[in-house]
C-alpha positions as CSV (number, residue, x, y, z in Angstrom):
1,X,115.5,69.0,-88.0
2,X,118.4,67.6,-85.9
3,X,119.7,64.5,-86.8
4,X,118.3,61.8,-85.4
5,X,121.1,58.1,-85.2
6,X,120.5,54.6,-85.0
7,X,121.0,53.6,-81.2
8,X,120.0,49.9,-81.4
9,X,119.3,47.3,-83.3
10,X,117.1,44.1,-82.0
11,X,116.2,40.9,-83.5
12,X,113.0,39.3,-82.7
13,X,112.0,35.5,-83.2
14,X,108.8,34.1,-82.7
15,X,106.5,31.2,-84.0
16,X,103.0,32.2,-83.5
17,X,101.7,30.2,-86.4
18,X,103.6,27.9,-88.8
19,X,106.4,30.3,-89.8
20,X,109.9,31.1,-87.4
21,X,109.9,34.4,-88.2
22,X,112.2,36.9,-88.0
23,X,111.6,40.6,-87.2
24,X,114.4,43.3,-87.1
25,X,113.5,46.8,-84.5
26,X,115.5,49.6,-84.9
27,X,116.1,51.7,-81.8
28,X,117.0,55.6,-82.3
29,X,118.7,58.3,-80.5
30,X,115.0,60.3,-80.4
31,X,113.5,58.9,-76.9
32,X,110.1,56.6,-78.0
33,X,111.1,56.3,-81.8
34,X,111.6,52.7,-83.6
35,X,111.1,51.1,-86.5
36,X,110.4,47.4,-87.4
37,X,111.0,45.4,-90.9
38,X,110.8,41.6,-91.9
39,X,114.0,39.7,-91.9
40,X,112.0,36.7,-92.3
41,X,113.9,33.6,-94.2
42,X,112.0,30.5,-92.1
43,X,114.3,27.8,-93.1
44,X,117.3,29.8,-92.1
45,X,116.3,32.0,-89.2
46,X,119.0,31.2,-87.1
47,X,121.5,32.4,-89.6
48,X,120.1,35.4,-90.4
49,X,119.6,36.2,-86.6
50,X,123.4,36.1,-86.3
51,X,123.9,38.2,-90.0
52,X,122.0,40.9,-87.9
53,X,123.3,40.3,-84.5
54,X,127.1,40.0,-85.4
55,X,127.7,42.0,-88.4
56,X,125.0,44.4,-89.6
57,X,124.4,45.8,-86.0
58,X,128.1,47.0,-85.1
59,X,127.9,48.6,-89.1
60,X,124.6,50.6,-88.3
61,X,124.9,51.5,-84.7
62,X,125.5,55.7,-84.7
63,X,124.3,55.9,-88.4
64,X,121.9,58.9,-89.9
65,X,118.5,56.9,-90.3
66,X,117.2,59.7,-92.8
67,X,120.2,57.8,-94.8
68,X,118.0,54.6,-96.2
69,X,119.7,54.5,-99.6
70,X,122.9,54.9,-98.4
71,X,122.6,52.4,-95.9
72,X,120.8,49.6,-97.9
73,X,123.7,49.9,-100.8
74,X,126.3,50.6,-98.1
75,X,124.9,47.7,-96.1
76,X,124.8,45.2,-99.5
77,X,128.5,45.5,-100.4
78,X,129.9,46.2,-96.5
79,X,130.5,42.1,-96.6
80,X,132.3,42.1,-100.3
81,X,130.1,38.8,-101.0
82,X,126.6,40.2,-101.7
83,X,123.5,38.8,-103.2
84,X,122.5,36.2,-100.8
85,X,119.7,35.1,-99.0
86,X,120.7,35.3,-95.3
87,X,122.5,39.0,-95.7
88,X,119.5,40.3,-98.3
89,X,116.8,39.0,-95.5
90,X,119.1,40.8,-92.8
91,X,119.2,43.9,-95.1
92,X,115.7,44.0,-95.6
93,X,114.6,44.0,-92.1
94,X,116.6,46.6,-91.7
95,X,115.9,48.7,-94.5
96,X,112.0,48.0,-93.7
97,X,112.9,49.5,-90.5
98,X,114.5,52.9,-91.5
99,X,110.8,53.4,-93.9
100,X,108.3,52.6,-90.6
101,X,111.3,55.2,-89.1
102,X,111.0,58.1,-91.7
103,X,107.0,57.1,-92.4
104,X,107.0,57.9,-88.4
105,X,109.1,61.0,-88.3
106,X,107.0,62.6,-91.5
107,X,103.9,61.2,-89.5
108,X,102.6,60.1,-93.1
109,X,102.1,56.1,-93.9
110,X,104.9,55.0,-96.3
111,X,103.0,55.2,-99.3
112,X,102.9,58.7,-99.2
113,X,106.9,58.9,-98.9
114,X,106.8,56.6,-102.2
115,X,104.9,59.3,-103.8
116,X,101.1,58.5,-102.4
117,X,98.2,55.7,-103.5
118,X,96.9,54.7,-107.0
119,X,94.7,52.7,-105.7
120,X,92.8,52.7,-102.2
121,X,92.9,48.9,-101.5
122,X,95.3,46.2,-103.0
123,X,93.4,43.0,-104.6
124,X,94.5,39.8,-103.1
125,X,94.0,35.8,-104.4
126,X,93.5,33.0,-101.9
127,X,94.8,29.4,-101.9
128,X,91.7,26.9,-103.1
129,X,92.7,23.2,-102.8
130,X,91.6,19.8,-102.6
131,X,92.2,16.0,-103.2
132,X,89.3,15.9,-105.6
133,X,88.4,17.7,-108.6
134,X,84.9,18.7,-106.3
135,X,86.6,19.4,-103.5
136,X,89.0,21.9,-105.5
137,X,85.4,23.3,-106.8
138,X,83.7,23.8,-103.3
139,X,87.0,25.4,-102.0
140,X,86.9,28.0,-104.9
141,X,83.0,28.8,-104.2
142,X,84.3,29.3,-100.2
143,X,86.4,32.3,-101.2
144,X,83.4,33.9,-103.6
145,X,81.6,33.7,-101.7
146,X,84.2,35.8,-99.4
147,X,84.6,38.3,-102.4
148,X,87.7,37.3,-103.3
149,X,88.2,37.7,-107.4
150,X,91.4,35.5,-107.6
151,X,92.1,32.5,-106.6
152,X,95.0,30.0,-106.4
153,X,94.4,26.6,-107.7
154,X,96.2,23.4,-106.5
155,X,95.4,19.9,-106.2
156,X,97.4,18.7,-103.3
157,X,100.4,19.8,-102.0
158,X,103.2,21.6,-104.2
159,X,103.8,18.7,-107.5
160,X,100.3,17.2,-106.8
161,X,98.9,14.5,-104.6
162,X,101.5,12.0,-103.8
163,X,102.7,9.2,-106.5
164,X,101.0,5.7,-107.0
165,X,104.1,3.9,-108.1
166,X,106.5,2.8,-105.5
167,X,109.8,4.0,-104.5
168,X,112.7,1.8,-105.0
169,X,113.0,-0.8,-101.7
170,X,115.4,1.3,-99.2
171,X,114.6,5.1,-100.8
172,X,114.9,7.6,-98.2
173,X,112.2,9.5,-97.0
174,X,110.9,12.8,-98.3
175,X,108.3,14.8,-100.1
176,X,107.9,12.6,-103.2
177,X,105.7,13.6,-105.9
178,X,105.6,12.2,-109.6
179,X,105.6,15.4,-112.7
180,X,103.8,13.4,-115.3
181,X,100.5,12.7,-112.7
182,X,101.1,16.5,-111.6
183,X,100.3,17.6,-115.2
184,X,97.7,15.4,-116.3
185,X,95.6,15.7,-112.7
186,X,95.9,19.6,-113.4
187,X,95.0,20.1,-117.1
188,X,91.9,17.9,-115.7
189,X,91.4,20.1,-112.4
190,X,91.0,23.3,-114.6
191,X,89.0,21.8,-117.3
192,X,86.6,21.0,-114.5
193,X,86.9,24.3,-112.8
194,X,86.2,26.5,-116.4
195,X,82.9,23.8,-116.9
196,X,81.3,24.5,-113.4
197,X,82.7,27.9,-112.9
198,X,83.2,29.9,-116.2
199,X,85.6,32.1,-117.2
200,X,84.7,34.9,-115.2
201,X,86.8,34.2,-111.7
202,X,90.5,34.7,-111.9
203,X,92.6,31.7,-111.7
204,X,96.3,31.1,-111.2
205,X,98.3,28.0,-110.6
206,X,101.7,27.5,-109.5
207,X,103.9,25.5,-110.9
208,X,107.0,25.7,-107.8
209,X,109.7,25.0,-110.7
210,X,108.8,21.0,-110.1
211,X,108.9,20.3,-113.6
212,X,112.1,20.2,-116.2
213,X,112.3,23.1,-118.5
214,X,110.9,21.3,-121.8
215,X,107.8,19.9,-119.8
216,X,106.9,23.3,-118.5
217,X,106.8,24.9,-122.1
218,X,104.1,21.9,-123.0
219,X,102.4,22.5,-119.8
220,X,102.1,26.1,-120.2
221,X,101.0,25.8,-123.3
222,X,97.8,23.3,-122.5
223,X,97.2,25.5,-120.1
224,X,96.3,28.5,-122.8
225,X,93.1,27.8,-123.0
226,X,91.9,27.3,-119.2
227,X,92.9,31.8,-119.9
228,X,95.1,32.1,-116.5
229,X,96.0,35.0,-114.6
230,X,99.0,34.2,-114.3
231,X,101.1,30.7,-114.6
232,X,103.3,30.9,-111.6
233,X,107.5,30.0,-111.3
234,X,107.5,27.7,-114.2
235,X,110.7,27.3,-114.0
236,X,113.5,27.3,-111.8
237,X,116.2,30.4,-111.9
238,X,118.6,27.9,-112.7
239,X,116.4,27.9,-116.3
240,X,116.1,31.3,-117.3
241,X,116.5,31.4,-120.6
242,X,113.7,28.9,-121.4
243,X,111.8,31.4,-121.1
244,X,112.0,32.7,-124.6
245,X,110.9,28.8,-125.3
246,X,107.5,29.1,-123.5
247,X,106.9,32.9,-125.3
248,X,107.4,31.4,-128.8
249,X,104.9,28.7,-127.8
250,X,102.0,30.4,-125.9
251,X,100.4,33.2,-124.5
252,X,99.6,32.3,-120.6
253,X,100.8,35.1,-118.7
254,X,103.7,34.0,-116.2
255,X,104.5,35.1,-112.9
256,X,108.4,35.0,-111.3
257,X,110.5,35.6,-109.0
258,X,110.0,34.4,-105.6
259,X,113.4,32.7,-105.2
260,X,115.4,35.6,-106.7
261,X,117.6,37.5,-104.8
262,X,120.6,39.0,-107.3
263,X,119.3,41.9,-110.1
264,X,120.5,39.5,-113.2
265,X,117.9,37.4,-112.6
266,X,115.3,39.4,-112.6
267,X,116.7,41.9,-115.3
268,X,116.8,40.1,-118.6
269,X,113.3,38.8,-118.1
270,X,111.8,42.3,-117.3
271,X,114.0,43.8,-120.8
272,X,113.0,40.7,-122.4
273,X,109.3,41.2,-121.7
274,X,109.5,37.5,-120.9
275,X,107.2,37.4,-118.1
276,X,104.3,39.5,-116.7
277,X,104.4,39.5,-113.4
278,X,107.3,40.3,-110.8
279,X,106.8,38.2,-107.5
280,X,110.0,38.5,-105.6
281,X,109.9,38.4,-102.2
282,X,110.5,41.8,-100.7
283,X,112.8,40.7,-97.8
284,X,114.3,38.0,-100.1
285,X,116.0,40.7,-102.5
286,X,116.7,43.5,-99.8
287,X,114.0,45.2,-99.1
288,X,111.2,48.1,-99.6
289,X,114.3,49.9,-101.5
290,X,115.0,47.6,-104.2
291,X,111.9,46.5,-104.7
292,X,110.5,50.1,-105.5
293,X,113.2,50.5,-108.1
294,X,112.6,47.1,-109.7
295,X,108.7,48.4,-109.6
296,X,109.5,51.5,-111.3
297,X,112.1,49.5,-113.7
298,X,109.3,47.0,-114.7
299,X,106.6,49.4,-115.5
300,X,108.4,51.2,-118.2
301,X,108.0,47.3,-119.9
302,X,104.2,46.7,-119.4
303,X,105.0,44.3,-116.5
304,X,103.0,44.2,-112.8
305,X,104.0,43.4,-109.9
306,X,102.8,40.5,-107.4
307,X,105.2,40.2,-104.4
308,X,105.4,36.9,-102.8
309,X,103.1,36.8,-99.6
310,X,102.9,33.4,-97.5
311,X,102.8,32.6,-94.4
312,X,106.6,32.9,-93.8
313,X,106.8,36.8,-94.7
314,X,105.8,38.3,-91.4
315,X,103.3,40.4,-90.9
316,X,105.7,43.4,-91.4
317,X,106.6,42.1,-94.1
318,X,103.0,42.0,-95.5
319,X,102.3,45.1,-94.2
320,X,105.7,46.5,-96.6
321,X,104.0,44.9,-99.4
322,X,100.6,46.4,-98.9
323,X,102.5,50.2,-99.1
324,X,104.6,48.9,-102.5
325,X,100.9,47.8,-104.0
326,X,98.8,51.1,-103.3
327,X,101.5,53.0,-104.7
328,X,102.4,51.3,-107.5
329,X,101.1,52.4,-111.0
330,X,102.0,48.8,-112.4
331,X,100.7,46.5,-109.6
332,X,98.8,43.4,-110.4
333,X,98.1,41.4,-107.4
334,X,98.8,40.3,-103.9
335,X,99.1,37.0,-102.7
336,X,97.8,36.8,-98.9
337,X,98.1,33.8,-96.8
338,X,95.0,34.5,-94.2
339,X,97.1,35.1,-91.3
340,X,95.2,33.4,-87.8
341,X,93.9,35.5,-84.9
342,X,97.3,35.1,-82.8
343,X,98.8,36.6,-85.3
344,X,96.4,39.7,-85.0
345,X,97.7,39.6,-81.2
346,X,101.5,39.5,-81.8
347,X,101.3,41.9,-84.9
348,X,98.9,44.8,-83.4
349,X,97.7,46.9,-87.0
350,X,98.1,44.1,-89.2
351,X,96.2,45.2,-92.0
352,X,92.9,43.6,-92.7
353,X,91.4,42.3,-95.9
354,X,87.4,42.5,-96.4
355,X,86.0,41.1,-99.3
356,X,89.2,40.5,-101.5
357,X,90.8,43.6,-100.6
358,X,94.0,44.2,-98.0
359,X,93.4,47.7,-96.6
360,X,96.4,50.2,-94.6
361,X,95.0,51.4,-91.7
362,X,96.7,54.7,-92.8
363,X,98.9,54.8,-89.3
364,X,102.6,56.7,-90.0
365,X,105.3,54.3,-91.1
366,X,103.8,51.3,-92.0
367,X,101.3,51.1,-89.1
368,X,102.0,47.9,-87.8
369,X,104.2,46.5,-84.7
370,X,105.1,43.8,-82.8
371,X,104.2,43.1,-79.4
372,X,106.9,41.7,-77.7
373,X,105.4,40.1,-74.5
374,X,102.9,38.4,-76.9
375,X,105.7,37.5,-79.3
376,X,107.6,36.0,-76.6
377,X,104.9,33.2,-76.1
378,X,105.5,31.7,-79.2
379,X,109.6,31.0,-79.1
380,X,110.8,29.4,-82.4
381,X,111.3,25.6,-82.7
382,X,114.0,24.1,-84.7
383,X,113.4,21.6,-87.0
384,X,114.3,19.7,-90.3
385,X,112.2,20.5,-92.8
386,X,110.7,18.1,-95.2
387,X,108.7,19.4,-97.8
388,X,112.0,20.6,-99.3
389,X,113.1,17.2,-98.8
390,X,111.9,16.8,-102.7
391,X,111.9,13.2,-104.7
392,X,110.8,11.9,-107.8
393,X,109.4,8.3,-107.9
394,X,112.6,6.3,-107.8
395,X,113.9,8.5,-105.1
396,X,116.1,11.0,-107.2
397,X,116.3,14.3,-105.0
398,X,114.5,17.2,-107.0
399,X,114.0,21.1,-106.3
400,X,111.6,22.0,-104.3
C-alpha cells in the first residue's frame, strides 16, 4: 500500500445550535480522502482555531497519516509546554481525524480498528429538570417513556435554583447560586423522586464541583441511600485527594473527569480505585488515542467509562465516543445531549439514539461528516459567557 501524506489541514467553525464548535478536516495526498475530528473547546474556540491554524498545521502538513500514535505523542510535546486545554482540543481534532482517515482506508468503522464491538448499541442518560420537585417528576416520566434507563437529575440550573438572600448592595453580576439551599433542595428532590418512582430507574446527579471538599463528603454520603448511578464531579481537580475522604465515608459510586486534561489527574484515582466512572472529555485530554489507553488502563481496576457528551462536543466528537463505548469491555454509560434537527443537517450520519440507545450507522471511519455549505449558515458569535461567571451569596467568585 503506498503511502498516503497529510496534504491539508482545515478548521471549521460553526454555531448551529448553542455550542461554537470547532471541527478539524484533514486533507490527504490520495484524491477524495479526508478525515474530520472534534476540536471543540466552546469558550475558547478562537484560540484553539489559531493552535491549529498556526502551529499544528505547518508540524503535520507531508506527514504519514497511517502514523496516529506517532503523531498524537509527537504532536503533544512538539510545543515543550503540554497538557493544556487549547493544544489537547487542537490534538484531538486532529488525532480524531487520522482514525475517520484509517477507518476510511481499511473501509471498516473505527470500532473495528479498536479491536471490534462488545456491545451493539451504547446506553445513554438524558437531562430531567425542573423548578419544582413535580416538575423534576413529569420530566423523568418524559424520557421513560422515551426508553431511556438513565436519567440525569437536576433542579435548576448547575448549584440549584437561584439564592433567596440578597447580594451585597453593588455586587457584580453573575451566575449566583447559594451551596447550602443546593443540598437541602436535592436530598429533598431525590427523596421525592425514589417515593413516586422506585428504585428501579437509574439516576445520577451532578454535583459540577460547586461545593467545598468537606460539604461534598456529607452530601455524598446523604445521598447513599437515594442508590445513585453515579454521583458526578464532586469535587473539583484542584481537590483530588478528598477523595479518599468520601470512600471512607460512603458507597455512592462517583463519576470524574470532565475537566481533566494532564494523566496525573486521572491516574491516582483509577490506582486508587477512588472513583467508578471515567468521564473525560475525549477532545479535552487529546483524543480517541489517549482515551483508548486510559480505557484499557481503567479496566484492569474494575472502573467504567462515561465520556463527557454535551452539547459543546460536536457531533464528531459524539460520534468518537459512540466507537470508544461499543468497543469498550469496561464501559458504563453515555451522556447524550439530544442534538436538534439542524444539527442532523450540518452533521450528515450523526448517529441516532432510539429508545435509550445511540447506534453507529456502521459507515468506515467514524461515519459521520460535516457539510460545509450547511455549516457555513451558522458562523460563530462571540460572546462573554456568564454561567461561568459563578458567585456565592455575598458575591465571592466560585468555580463553576
Amino acid at each position: 500500500m503506498s503511502t498516503v501524506t497529510i496534504k491539508d489541514v482545515q478548521t471549521i467553525l460553526t454555531q448551529p445550535a448553542g455550542s461554537r464548535l470547532v471541527i478539524v478536516k484533514i486533507i490527504t495526498s490520495e484524491p477524495g480522502l479526508y478525515g474530520v475530528g472534534c476540536a471543540t473547546f466552546t469558550q475558547r474556540f478562537r484560540a484553539v482555531h489559531t493552535a491549529i491554524e498556526q502551529h499544528l498545521k505547518p508540524f503535520l502538513i507531508g506527514r504519514d497519516v497511517d502514523r496516529i500514535e506517532e503523531i498524537y505523542r509527537m504532536g503533544a510535546v512538539h510545543s515543550y509546554w503540554r497538557n493544556g486545554p487549547v493544544l489537547n482540543n487542537a490534538l484531538s481534532g486532529v488525532d480524531q481525524a487520522l482514525w475517520d482517515i484509517k477507518g476510511k482506508r481499511a473501509n471498516m468503522p473505527v470500532y473495528q480498528l479498536l479491536g471490534g464491538k462488545c456491545r451493539e448499541a451504547a446506553a445513554c442518560y438524558a437531562h430531567a429538570g425542573g423548578s419544582t420537585k413535580e416538575e423534576i417528576v413529569d420530566s423523568i416520566r418524559g424520557f421513560m417513556e422515551e426508553g431511556y434507563q438513565y436519567i440525569r437529575v437536576q433542579k435548576g440550573g448547575y448549584g440549584g435554583l437561584s439564592p433567596n438572600r440578597p447580594a451585597p448592595e453593588n455586587s457584580p453580576e453573575g451566575a449566583y447560586y447559594d451551596p447550602r439551599s443546593y443540598m437541602r433542595q436535592h436530598l429533598e428532590v431525590f427523596e421525592h423522586v425514589r417515593e413516586e418512582l422506585g428504585f428501579e430507574i437509574e439516576l445520577c446527579h451532578d454535583i459540577h464541583e460547586r461545593l467545598i471538599p468537606i460539604d461534598a463528603v456529607g452530601f455524598a454520603k446523604d445521598m447513599e441511600k437515594f442508590k445513585l448511578f453515579f454521583l458526578e464531579d464532586p469535587l473539583a481537580p484542584e481537590d483530588i485527594e478528598w477523595f479518599n475522604n468520601i470512600r471512607q465515608q460512603c458507597s455512592t459510586p462517583l463519576a470524574m473527569g470532565e475537566l481533566f486534561n494532564h494523566p496525573r489527574e486521572w491516574q491516582p484515582l483509577i490506582e486508587g480505585r477512588l472513583i467508578d466512572f471515567i468521564r473525560m472529555h475525549v477532545s479535552q485530554m487529546g483524543g480517541i488515542t489517549p482515551a483508548k489507553a486510559v480505557a484499557s488502563f481503567a479496566q484492569m481496576y474494575g472502573i467504567r467509562t462515561a465520556w463527557h457528551g454535551p452539547g459543546d462536543t460536536s457531533p464528531v466528537g459524539h460520534a468518537a465516543n459512540l466507537h470508544l463505548d461499543l468497543w469498550a469491555p469496561n464501559f458504563g454509560i453515555q451522556e447524550w445531549c439530544r442534538f436538534p434537527e439542524v444539527c442532523y443537517e450540518v452533521f450528515p450520519g450523526l448517529p441516532e439514539l432510539r429508545k435509550g440507545y445511540l447506534y453507529p450507522n456502521d459507515k468506515p471511519g467514524l461515519g459521520i461528516d460535516v457539510d460545509e455549505a450547511a455549516a457555513a449558515k451558522y458562523p460563530c458569535q462571540d460572546s462573554v459567557e456568564m454561567w461561568t461567571q459563578t458567585r456565592l451569596p455575598d458575591g465571592s467568585p466560585a468555580r463553576p
